[in-house]
N, CA, C and O atoms as CSV, one atom per row, in Angstrom:
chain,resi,resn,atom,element,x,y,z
A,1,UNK,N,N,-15.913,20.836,-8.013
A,1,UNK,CA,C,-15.394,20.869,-6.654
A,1,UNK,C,C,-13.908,21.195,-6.677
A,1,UNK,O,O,-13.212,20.219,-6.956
A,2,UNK,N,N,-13.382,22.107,-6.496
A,2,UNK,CA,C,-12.098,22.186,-5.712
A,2,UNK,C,C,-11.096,21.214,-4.201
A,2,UNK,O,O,-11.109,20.898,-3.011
A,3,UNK,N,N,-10.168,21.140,-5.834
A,3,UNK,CA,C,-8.964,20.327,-5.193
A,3,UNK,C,C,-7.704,20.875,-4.300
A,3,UNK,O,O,-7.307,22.005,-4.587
A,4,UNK,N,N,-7.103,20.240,-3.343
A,4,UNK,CA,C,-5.953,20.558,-2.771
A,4,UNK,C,C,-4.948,20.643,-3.920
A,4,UNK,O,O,-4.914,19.808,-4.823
A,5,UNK,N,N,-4.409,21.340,-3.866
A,5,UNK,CA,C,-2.582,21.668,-4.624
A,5,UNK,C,C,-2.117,20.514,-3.708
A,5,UNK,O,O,-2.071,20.640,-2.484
A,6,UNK,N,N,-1.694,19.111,-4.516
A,6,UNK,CA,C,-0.828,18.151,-4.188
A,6,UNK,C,C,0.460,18.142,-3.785
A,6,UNK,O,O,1.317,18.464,-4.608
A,7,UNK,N,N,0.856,17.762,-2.403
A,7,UNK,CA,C,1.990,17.739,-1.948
A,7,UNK,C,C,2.350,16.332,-1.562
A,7,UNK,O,O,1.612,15.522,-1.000
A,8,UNK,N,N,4.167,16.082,-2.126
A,8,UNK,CA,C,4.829,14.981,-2.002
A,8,UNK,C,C,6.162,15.004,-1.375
A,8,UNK,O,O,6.776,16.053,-1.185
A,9,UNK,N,N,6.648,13.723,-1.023
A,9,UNK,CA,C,7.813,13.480,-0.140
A,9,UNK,C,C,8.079,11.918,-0.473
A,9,UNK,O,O,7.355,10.922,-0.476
A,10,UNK,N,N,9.366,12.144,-0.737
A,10,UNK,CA,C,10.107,10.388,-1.257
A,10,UNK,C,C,10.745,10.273,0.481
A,10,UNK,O,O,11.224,11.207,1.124
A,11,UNK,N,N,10.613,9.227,0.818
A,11,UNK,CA,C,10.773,8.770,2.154
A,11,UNK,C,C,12.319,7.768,2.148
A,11,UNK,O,O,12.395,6.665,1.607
A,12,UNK,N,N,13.395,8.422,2.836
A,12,UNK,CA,C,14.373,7.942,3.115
A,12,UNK,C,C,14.840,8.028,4.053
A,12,UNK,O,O,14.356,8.904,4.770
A,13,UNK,N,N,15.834,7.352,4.544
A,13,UNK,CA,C,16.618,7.372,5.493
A,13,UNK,C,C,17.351,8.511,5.651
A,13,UNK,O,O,18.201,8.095,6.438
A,14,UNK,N,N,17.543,9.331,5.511
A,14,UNK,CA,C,17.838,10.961,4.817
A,14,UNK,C,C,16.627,11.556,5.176
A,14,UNK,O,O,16.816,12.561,5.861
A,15,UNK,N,N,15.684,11.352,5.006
A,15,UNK,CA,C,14.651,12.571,5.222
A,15,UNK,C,C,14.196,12.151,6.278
A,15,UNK,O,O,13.447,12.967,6.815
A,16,UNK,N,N,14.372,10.883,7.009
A,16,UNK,CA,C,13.478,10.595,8.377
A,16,UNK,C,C,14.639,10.800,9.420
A,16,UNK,O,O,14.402,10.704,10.624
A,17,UNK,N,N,15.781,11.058,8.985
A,17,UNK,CA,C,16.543,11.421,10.230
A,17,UNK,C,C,16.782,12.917,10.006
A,17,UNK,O,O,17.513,13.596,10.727
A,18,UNK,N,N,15.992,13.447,8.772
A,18,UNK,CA,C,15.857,15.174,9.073
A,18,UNK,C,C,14.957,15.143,9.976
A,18,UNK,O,O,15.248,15.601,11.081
A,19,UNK,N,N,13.903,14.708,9.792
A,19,UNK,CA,C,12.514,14.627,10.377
A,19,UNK,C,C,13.104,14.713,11.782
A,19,UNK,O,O,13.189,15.845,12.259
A,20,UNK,N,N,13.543,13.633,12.545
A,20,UNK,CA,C,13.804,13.130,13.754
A,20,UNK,C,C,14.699,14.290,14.228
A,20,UNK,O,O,14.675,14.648,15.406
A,21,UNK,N,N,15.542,14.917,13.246
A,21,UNK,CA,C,16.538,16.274,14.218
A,21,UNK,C,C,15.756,17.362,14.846
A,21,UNK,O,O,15.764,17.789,16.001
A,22,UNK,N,N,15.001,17.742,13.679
A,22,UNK,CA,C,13.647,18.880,13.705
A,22,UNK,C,C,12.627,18.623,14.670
A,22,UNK,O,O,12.065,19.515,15.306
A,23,UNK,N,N,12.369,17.310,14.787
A,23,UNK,CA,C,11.187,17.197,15.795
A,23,UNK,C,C,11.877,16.607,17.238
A,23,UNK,O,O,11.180,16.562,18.252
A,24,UNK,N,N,13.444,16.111,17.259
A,24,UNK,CA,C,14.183,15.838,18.254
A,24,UNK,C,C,13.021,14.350,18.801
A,24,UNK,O,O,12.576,13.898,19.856
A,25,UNK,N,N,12.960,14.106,17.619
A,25,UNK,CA,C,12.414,12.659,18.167
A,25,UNK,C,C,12.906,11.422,17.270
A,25,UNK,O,O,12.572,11.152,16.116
A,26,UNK,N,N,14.021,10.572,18.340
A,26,UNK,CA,C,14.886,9.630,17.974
A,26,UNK,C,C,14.245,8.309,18.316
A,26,UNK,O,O,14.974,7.399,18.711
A,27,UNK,N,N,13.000,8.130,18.205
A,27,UNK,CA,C,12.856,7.217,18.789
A,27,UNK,C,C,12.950,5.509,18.093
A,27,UNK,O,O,12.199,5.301,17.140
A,28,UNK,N,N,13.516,4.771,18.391
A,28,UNK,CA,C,14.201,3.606,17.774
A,28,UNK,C,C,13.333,2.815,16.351
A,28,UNK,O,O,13.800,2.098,15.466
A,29,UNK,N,N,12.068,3.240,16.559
A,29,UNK,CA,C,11.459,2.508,15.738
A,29,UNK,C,C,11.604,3.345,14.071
A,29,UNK,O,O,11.505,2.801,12.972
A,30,UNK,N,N,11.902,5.018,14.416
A,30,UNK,CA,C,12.044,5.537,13.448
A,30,UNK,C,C,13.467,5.803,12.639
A,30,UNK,O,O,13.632,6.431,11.594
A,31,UNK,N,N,14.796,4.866,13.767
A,31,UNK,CA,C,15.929,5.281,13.356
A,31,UNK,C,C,17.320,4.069,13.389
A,31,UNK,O,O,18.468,4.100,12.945
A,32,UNK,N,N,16.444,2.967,14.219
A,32,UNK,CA,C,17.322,1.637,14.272
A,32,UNK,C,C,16.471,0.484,13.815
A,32,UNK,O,O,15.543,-0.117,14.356
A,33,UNK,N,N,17.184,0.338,12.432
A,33,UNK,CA,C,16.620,-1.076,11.707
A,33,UNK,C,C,16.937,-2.275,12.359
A,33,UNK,O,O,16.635,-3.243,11.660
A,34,UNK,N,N,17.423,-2.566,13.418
A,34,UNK,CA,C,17.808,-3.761,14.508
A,34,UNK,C,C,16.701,-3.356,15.022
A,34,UNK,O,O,15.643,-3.555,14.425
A,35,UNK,N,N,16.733,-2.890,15.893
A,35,UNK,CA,C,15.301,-2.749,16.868
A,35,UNK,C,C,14.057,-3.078,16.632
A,35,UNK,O,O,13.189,-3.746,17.193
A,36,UNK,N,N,14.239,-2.022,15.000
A,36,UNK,CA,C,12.323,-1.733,14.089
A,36,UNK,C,C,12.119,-3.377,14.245
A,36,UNK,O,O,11.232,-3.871,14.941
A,37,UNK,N,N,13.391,-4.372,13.244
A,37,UNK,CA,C,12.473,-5.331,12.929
A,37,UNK,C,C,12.045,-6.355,13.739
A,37,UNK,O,O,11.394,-7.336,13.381
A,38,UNK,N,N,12.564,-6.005,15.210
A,38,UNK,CA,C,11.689,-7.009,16.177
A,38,UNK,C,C,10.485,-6.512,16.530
A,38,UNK,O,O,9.833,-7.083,17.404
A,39,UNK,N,N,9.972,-5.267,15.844
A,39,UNK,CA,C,8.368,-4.748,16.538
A,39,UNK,C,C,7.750,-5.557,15.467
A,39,UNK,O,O,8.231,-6.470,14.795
A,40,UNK,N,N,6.269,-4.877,15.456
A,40,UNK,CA,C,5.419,-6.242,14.975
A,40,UNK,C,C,5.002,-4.949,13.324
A,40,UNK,O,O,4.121,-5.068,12.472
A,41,UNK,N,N,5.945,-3.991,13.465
A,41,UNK,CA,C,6.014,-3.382,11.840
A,41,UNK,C,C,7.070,-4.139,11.376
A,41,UNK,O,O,6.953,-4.536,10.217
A,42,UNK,N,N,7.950,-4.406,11.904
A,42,UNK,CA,C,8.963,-5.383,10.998
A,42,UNK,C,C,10.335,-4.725,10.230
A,42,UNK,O,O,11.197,-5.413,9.683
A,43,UNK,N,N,10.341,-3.524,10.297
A,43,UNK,CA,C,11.134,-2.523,9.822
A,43,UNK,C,C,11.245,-1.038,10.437
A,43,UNK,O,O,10.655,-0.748,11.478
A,44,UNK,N,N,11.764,-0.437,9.975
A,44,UNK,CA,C,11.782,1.451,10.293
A,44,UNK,C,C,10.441,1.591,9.669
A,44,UNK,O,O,10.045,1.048,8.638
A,45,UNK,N,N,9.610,2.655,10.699
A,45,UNK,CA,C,8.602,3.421,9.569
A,45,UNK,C,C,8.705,4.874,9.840
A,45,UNK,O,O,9.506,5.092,10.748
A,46,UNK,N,N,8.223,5.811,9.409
A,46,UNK,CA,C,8.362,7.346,9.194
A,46,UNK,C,C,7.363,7.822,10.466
A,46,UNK,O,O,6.268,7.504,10.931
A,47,UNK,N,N,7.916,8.317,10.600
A,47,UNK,CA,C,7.298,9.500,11.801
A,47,UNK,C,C,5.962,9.741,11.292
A,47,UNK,O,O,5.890,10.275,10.186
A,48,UNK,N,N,4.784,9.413,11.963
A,48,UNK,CA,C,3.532,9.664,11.309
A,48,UNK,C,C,3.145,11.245,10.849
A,48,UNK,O,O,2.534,11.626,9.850
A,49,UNK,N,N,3.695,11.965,11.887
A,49,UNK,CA,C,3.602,13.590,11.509
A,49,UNK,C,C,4.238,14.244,10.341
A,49,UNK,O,O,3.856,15.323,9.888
A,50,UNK,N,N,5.386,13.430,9.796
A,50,UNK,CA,C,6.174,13.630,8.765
A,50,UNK,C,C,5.212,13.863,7.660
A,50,UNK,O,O,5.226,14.846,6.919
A,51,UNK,N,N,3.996,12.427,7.591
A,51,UNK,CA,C,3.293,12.698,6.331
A,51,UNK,C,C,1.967,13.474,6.736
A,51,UNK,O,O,1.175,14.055,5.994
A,52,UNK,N,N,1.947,13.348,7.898
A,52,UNK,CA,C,0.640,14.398,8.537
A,52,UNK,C,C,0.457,16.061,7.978
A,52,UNK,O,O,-0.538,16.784,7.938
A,53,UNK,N,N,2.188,16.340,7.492
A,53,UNK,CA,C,2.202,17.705,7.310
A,53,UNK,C,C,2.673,17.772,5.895
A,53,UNK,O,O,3.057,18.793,5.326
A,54,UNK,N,N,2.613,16.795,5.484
A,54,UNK,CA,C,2.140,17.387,3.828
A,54,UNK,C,C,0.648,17.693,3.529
A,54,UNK,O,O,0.518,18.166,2.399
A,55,UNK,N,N,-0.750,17.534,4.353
A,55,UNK,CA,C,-1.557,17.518,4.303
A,55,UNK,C,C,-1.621,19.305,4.500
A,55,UNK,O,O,-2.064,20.040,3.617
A,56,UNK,N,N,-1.085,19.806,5.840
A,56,UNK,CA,C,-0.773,21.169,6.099
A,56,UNK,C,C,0.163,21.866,5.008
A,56,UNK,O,O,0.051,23.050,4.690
A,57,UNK,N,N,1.068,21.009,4.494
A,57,UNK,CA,C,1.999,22.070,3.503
A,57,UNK,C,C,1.071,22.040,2.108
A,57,UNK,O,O,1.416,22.746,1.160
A,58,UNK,N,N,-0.004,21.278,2.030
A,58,UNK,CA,C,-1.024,21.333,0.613
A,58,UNK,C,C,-2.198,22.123,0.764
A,58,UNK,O,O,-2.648,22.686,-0.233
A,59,UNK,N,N,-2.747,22.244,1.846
A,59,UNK,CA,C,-3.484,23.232,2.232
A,59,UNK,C,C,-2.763,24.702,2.435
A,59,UNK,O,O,-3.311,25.804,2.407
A,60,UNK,N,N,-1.437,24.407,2.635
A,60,UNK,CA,C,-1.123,26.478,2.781
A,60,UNK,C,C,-0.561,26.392,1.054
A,60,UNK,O,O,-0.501,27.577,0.728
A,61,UNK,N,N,-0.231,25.733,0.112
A,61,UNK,CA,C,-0.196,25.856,-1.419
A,61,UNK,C,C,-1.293,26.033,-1.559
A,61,UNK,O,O,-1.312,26.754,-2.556
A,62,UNK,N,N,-2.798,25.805,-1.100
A,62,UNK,CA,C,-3.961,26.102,-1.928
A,62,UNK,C,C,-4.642,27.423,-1.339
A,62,UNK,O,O,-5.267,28.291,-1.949
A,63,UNK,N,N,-4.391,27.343,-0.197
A,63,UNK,CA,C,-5.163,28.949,0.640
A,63,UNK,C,C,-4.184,30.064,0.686
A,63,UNK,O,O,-4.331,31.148,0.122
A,64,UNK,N,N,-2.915,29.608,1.591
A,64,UNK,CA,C,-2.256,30.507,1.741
A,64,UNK,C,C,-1.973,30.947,3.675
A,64,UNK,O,O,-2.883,31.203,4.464
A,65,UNK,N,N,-1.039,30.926,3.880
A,65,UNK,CA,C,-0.828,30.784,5.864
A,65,UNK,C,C,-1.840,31.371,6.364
A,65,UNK,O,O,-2.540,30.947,7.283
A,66,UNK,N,N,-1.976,32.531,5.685
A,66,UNK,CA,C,-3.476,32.801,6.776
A,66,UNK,C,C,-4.466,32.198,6.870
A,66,UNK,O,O,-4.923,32.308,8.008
A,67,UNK,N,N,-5.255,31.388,6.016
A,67,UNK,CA,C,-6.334,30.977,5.994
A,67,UNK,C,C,-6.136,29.382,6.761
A,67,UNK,O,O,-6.868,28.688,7.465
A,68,UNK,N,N,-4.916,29.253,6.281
A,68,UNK,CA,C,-4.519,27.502,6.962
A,68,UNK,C,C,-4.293,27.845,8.629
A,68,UNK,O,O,-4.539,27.023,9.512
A,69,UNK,N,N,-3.814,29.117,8.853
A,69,UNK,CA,C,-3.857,29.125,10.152
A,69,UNK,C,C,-4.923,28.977,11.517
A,69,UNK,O,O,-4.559,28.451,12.569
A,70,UNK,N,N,-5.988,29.414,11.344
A,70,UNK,CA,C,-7.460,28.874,11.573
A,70,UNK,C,C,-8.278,28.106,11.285
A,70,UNK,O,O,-9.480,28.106,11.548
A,71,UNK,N,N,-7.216,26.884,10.311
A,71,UNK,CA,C,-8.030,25.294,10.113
A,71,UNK,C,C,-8.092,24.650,11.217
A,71,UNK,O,O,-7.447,24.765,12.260
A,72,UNK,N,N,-9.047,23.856,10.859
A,72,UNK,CA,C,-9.428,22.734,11.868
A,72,UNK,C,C,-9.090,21.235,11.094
A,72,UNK,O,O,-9.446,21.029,9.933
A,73,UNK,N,N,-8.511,20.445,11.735
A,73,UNK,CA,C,-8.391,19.226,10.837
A,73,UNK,C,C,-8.734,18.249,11.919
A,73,UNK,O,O,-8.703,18.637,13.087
A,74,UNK,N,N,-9.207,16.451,11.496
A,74,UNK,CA,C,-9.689,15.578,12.072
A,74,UNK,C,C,-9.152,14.145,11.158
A,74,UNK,O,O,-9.782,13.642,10.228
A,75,UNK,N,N,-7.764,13.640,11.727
A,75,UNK,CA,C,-7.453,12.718,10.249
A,75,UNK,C,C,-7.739,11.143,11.666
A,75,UNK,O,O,-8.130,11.105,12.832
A,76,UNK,N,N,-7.277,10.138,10.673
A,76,UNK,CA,C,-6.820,8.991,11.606
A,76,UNK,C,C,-5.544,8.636,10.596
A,76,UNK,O,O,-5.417,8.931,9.408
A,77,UNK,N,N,-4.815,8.041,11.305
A,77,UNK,CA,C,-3.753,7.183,10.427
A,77,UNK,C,C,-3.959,5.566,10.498
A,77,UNK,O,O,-4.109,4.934,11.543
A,78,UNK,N,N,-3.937,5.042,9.232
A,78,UNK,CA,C,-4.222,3.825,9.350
A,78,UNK,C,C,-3.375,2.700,8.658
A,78,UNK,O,O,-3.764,1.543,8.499
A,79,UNK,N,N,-1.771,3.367,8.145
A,79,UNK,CA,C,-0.629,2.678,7.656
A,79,UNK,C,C,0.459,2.917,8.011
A,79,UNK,O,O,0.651,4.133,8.017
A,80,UNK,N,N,1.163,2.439,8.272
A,80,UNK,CA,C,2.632,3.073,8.461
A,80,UNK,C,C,3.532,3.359,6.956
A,80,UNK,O,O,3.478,2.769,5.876
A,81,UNK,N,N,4.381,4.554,7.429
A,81,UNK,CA,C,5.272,4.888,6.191
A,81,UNK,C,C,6.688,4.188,6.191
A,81,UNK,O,O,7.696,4.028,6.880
A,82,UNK,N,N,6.152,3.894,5.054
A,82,UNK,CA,C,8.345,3.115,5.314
A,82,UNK,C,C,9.363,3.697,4.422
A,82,UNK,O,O,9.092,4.178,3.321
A,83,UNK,N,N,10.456,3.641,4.896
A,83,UNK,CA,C,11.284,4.073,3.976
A,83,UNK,C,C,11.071,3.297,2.357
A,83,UNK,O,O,10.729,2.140,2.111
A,84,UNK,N,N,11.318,4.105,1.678
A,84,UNK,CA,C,10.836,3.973,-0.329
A,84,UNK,C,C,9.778,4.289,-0.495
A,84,UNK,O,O,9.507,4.440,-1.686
A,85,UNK,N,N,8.689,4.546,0.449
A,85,UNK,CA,C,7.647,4.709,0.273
A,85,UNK,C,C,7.879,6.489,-0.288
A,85,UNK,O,O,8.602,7.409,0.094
A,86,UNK,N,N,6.781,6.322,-1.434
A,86,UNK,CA,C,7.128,8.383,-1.639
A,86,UNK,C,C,5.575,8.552,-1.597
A,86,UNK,O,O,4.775,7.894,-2.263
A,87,UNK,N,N,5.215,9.766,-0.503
A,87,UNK,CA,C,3.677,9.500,-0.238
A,87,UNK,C,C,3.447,11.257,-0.252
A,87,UNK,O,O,4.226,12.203,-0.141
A,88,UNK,N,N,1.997,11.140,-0.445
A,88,UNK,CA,C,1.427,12.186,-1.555
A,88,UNK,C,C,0.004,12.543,-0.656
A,88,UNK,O,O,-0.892,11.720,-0.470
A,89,UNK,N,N,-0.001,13.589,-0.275
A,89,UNK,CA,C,-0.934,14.364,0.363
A,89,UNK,C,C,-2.102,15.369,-0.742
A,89,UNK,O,O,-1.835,15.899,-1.821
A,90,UNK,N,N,-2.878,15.362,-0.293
A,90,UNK,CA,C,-3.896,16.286,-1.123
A,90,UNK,C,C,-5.167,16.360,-0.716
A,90,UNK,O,O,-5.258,16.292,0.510
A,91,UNK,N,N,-6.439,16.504,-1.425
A,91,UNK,CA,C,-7.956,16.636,-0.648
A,91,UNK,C,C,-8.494,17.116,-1.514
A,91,UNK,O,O,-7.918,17.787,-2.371
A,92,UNK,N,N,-10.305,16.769,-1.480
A,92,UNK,CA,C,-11.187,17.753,-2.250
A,92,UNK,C,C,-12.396,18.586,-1.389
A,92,UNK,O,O,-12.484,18.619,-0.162
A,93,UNK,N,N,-13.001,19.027,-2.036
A,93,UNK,CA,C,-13.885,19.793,-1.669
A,93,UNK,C,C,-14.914,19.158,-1.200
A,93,UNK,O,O,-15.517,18.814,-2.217
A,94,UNK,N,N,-15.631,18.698,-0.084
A,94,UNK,CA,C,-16.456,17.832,0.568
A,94,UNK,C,C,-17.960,19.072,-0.132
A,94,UNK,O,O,-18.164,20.286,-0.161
A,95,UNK,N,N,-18.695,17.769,-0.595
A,95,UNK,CA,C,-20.042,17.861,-1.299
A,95,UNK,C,C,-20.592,18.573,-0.337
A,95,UNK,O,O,-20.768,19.720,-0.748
A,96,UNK,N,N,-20.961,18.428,0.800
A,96,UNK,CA,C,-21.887,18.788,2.373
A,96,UNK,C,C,-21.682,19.873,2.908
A,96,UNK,O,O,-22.428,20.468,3.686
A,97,UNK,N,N,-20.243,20.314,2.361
A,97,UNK,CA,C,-20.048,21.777,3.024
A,97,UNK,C,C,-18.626,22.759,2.434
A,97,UNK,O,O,-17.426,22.538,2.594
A,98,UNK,N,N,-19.005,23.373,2.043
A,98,UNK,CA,C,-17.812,24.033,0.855
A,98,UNK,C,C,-16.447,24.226,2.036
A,98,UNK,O,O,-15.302,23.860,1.771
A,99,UNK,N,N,-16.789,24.766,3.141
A,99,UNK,CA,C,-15.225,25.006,3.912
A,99,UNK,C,C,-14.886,23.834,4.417
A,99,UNK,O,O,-14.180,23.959,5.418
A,100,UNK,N,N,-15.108,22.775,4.122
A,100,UNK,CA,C,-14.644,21.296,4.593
A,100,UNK,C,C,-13.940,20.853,3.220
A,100,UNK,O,O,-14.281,21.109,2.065
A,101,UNK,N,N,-12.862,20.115,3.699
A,101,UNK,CA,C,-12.138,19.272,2.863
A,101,UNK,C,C,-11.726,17.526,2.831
A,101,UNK,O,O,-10.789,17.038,3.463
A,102,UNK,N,N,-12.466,16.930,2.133
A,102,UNK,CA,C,-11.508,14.980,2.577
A,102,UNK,C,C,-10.245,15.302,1.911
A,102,UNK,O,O,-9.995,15.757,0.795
A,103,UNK,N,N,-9.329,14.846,3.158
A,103,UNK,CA,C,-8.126,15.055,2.672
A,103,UNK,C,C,-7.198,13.573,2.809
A,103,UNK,O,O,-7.707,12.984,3.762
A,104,UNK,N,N,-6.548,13.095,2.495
A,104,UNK,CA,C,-5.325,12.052,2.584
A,104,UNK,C,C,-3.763,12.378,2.440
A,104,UNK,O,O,-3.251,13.435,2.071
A,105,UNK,N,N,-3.211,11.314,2.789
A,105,UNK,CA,C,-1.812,10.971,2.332
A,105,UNK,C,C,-1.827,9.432,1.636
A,105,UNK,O,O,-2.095,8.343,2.143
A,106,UNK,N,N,-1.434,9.791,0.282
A,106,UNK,CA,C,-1.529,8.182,-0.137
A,106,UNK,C,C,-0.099,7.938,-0.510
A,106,UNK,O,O,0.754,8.785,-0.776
A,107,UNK,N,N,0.039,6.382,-0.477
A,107,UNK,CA,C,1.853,6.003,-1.117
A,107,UNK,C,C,1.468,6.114,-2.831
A,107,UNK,O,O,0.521,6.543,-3.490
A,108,UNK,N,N,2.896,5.412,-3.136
A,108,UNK,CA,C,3.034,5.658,-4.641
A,108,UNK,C,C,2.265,4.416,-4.742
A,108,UNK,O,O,2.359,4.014,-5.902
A,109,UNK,N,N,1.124,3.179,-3.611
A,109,UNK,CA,C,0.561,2.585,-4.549
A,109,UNK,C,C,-0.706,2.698,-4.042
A,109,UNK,O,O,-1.427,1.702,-3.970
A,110,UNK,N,N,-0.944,3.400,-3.807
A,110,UNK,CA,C,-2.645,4.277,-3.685
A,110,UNK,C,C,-3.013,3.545,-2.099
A,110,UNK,O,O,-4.183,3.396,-1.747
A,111,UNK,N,N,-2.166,3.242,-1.469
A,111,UNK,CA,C,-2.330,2.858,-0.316
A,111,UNK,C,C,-2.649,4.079,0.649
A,111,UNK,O,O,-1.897,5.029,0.864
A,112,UNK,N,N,-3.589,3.921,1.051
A,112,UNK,CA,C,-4.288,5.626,2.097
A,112,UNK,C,C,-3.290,5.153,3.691
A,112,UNK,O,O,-3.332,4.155,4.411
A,113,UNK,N,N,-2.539,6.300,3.725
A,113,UNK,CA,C,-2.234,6.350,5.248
A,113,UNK,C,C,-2.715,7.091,6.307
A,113,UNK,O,O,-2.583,6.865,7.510
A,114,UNK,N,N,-3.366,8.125,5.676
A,114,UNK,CA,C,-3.935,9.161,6.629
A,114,UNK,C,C,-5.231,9.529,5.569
A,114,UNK,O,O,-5.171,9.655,4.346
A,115,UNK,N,N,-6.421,9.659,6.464
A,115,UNK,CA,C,-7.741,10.208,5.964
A,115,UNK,C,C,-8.306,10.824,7.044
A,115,UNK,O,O,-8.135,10.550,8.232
A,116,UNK,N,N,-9.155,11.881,6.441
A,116,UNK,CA,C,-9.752,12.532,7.115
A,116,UNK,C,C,-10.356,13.590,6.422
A,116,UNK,O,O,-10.810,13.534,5.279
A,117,UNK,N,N,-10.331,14.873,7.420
A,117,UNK,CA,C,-11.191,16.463,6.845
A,117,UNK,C,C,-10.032,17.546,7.521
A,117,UNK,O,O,-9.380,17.376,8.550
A,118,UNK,N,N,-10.015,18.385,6.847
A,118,UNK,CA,C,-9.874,19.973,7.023
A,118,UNK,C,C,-10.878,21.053,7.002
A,118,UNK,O,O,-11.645,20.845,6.061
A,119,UNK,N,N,-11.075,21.733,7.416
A,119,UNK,CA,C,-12.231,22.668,7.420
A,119,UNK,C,C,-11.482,24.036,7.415
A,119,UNK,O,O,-10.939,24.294,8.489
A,120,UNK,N,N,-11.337,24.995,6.395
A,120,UNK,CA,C,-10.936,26.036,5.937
A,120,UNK,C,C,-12.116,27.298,6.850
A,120,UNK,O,O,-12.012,28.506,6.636
């Protein structure tokens, strides 16, 4: 079965206030550690799309823009990213149907934040 070309990102305070310029989304939970830790995450966490699109930047390393451009994807997120966290996107080749992919974002401790499919 064919694997995704693995894509990664070390998560800092530095890369989530790139994140936040680019996507012009400041919103407190992703950029004021006073604020974060009265929500019920307890800290800053990363823009969920941040790690959403290493899933997209590992799929255009394995196909190539054209082919990623007419994917279909279906994830859920089910962790938040925090800063130190360095989290790692990739996928395989789903048994049931060759243009489908299970794909994730996992942290550096195999903690799944995002699962789902791509369909090439």
């Amino acid at each position: 079965m064919r694997k995704l070309i693995e894509s990664s990102l070390a998560v800092d305070p530095a890369a989530i206030a790139k994140y936040a310029a680019i996507t012009n989304d400041f919103n407190p939970i992703h950029m004021d550690p006073e604020f974060a830790k009265n929500t019920p995450f307890g800290d800053v966490i990363a823009h969920g799309t941040m790690s959403l699109s290493l899933i997209w930047q590992s799929a255009t390393r394995t196909f190539g823009k054209e082919a990623v451009a007419k994917a279909k994807m279906n994830v859920r997120f089910s962790k938040p990213v925090r800063n130190g966290d360095t989290v790692t996107a990739g996928g395989e080749q789903s048994a049931d149907n060759p243009n489908r992919y299970d794909v994730y974002v996992k942290t550096q401790n195999d903690d799944v934040v995002i699962k789902g499919w791509l369909e090439i």
